[in-house]
NUMAR-524394 format. One record per atom (N, C-alpha, C, O): residue number from 0; residue in three letters; chain; x, y, z. Coordinates in steps of 0.001 Angstrom, whole numbers. Layout:
# residues N
NUM; ALA; A; X; Y; Z
...
# end
This chain:
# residues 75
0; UNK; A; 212212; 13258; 26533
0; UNK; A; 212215; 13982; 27788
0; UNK; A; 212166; 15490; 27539
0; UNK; A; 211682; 16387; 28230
1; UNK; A; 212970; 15533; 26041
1; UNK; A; 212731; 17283; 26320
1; UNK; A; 211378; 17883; 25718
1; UNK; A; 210910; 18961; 26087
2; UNK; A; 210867; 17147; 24853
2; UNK; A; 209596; 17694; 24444
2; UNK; A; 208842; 17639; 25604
2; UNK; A; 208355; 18706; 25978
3; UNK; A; 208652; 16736; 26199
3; UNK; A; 207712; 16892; 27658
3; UNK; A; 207857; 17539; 28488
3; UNK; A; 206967; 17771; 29306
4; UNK; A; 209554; 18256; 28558
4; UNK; A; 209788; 19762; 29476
4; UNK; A; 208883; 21208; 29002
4; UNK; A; 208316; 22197; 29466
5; UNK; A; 209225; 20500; 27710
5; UNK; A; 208519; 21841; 26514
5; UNK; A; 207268; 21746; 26614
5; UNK; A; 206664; 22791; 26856
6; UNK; A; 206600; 20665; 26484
6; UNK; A; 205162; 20575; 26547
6; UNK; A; 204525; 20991; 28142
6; UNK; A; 203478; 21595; 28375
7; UNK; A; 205452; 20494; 29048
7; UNK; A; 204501; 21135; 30605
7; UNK; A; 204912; 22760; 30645
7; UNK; A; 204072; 23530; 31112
8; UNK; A; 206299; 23342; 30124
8; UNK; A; 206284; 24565; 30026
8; UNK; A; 205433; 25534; 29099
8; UNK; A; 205202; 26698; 29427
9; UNK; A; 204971; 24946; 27879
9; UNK; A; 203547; 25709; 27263
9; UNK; A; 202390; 25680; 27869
9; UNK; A; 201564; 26588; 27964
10; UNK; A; 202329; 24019; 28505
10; UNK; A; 201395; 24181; 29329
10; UNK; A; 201165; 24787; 30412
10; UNK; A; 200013; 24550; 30775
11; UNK; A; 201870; 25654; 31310
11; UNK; A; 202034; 26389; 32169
11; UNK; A; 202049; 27982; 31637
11; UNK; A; 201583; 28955; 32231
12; UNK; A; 202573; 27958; 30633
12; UNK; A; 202573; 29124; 30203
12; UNK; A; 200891; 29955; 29417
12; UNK; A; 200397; 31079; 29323
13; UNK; A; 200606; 28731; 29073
13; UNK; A; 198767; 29055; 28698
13; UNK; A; 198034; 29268; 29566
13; UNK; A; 197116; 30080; 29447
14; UNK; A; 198355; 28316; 31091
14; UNK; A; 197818; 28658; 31978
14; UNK; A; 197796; 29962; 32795
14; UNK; A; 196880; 30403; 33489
15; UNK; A; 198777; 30378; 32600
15; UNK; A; 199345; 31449; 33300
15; UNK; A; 198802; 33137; 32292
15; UNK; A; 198496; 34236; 32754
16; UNK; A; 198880; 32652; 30788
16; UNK; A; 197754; 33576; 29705
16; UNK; A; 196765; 33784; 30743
16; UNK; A; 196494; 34708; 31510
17; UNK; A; 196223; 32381; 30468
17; UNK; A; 194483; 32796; 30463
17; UNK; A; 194228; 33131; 31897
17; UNK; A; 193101; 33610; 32020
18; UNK; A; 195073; 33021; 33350
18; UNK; A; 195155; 33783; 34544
18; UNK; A; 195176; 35277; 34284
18; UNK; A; 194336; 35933; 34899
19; UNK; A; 195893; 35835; 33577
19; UNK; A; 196325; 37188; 33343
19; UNK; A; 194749; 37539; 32313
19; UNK; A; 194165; 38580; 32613
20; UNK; A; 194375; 37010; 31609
20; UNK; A; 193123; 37318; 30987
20; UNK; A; 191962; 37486; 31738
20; UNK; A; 190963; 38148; 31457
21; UNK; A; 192182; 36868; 32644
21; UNK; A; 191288; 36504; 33651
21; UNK; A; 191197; 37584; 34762
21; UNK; A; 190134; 37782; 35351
22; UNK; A; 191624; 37847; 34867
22; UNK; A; 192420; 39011; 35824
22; UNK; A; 191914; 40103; 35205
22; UNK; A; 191023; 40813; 35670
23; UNK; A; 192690; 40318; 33731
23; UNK; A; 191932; 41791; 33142
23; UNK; A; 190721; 41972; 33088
23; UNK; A; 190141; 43027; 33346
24; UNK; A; 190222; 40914; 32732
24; UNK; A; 188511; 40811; 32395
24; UNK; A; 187837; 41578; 33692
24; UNK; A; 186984; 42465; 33739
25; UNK; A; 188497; 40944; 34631
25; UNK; A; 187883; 40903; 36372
25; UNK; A; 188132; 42473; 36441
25; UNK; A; 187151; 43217; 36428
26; UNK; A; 189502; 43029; 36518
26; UNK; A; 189359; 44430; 36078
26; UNK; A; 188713; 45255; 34858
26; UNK; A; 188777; 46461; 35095
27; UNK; A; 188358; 45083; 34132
27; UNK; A; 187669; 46068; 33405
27; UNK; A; 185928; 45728; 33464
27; UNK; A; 185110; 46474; 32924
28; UNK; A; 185572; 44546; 34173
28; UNK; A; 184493; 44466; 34786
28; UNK; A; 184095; 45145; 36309
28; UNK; A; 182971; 45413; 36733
29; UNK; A; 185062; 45276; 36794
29; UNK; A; 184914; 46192; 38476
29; UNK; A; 184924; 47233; 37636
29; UNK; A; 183716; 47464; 37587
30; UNK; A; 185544; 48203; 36783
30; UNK; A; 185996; 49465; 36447
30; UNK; A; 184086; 49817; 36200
30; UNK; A; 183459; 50712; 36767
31; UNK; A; 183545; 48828; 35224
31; UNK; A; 182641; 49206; 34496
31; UNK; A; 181591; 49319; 35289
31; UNK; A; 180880; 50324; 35248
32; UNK; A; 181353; 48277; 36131
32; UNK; A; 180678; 47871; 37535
32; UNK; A; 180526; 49835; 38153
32; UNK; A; 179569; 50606; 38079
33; UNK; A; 181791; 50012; 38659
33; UNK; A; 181631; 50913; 38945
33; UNK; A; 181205; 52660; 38499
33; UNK; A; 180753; 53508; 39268
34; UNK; A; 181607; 52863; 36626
34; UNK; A; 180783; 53347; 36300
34; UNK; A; 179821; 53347; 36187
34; UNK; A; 179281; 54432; 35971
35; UNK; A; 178779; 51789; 36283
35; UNK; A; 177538; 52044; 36430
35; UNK; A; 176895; 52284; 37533
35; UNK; A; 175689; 52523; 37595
36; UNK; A; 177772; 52226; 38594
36; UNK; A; 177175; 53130; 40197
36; UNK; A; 176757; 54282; 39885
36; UNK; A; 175610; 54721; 39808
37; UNK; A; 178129; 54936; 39639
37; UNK; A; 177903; 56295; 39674
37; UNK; A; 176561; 56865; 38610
37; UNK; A; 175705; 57717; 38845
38; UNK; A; 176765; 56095; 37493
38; UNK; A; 175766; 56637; 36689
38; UNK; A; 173816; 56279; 37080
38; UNK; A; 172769; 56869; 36811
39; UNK; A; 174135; 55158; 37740
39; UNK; A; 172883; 55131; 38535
39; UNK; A; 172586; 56271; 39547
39; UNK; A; 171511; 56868; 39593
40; UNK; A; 173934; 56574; 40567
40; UNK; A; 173712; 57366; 41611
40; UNK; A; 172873; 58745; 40711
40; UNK; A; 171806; 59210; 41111
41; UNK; A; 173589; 59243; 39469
41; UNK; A; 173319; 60333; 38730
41; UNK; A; 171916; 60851; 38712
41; UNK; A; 171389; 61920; 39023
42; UNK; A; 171456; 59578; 38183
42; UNK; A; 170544; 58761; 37616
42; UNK; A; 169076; 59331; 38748
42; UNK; A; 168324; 60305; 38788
43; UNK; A; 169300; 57916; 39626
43; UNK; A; 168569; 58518; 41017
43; UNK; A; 168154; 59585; 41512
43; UNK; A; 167021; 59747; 41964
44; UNK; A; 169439; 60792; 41453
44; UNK; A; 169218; 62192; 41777
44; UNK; A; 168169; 63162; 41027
44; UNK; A; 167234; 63845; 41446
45; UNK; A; 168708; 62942; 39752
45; UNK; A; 167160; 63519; 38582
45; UNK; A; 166272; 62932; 38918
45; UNK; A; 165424; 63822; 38980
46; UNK; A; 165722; 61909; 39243
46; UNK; A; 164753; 61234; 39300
46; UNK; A; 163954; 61907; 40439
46; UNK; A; 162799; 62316; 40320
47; UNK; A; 164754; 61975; 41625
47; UNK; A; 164187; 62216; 42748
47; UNK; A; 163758; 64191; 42690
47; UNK; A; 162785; 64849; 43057
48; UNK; A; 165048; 64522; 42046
48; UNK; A; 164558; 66310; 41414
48; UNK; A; 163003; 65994; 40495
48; UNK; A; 161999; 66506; 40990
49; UNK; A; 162892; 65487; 39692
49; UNK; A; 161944; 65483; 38757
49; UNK; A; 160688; 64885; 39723
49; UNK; A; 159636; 65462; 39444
50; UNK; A; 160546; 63921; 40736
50; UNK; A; 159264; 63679; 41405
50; UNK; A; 159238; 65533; 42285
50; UNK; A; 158336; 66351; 42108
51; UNK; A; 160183; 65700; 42965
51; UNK; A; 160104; 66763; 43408
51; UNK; A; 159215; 68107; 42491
51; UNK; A; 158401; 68908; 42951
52; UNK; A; 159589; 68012; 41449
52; UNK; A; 158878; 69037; 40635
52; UNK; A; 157674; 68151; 40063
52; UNK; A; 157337; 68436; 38914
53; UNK; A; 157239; 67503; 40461
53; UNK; A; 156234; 67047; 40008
53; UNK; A; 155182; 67236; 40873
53; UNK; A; 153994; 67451; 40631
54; UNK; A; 155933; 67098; 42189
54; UNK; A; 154932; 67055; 43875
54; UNK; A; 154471; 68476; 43458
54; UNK; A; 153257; 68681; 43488
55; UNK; A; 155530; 69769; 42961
55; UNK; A; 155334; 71300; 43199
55; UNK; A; 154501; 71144; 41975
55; UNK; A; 153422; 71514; 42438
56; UNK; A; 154316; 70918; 41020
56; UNK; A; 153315; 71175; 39685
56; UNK; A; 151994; 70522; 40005
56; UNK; A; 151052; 70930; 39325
57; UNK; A; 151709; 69511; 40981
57; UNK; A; 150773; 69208; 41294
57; UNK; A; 150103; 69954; 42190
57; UNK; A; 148882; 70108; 42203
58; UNK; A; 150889; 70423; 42948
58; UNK; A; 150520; 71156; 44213
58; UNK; A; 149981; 72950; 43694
58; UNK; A; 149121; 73619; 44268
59; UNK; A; 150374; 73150; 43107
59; UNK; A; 150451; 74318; 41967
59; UNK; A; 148617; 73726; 40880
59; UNK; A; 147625; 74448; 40788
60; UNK; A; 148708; 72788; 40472
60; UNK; A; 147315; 72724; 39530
60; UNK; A; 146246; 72497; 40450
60; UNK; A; 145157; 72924; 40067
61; UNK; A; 146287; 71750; 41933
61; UNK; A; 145440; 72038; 42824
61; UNK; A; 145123; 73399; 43100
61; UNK; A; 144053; 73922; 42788
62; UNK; A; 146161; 74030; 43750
62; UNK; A; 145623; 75257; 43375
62; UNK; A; 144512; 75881; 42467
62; UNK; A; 143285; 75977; 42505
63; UNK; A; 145454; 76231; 41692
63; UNK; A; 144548; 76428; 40215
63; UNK; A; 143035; 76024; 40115
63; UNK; A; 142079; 76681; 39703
64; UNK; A; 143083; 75104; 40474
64; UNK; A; 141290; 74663; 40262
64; UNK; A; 140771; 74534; 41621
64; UNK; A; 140001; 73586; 41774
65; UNK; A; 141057; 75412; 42861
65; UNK; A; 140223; 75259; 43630
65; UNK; A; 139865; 77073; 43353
65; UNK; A; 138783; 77540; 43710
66; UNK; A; 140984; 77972; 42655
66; UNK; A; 140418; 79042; 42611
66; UNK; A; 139653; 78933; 41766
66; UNK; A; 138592; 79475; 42074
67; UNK; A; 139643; 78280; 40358
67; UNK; A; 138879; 78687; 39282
67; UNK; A; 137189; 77777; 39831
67; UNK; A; 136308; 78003; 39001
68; UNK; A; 136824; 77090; 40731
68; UNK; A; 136003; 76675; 41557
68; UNK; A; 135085; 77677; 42459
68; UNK; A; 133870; 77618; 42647
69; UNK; A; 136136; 78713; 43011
69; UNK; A; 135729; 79498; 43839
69; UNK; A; 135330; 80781; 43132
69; UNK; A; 134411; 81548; 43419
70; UNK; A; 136245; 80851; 42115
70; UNK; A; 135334; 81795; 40731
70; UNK; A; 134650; 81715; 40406
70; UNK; A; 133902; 82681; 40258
71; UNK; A; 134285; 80289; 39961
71; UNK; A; 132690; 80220; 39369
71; UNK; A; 131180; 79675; 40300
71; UNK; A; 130009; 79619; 39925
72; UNK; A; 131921; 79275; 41843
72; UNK; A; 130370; 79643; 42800
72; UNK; A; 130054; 81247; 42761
72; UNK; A; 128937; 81598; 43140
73; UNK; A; 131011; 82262; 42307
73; UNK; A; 130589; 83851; 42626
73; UNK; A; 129676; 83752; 41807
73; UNK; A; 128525; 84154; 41977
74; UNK; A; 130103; 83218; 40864
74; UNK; A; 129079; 83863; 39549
74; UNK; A; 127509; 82937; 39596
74; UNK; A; 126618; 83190; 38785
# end
């Protein structure tokens, strides 16, 4: 009888481990989860700066070659 007290109390007690493991995991997976928001959000923002300077460098080499166009009908 008493080993079988002992045995459902390890067995409860493993259970109750791998709950608490379970648990941490779940937290340091939200934690990480959520650094990778932010680092996406980061992420996103350059992205959207860098098309932005891309729209202006394009808009800028149009330029450029409609004068060097209009330079060379003078000639």
């Amino acid at each position: 009888m008493n080993a079988a007290k002992k045995a459902k109390r390890l067995q409860k007690q493993a259970g109750t481990t791998a709950l608490a493991r379970l648990l941490e995991k779940e937290k340091r997976l939200e934690a990480q989860g959520e650094r990778l928001r932010k680092q996406n959000e980061i992420l996103l923002a350059k992205l959207k700066e860098q098309e932005a300077r891309n729209e202006q460098l394009a808009e800028e080499a149009d330029e450029m070659i409609r004068r060097g166009i209009r330079m060379l009908q003078r000639y």
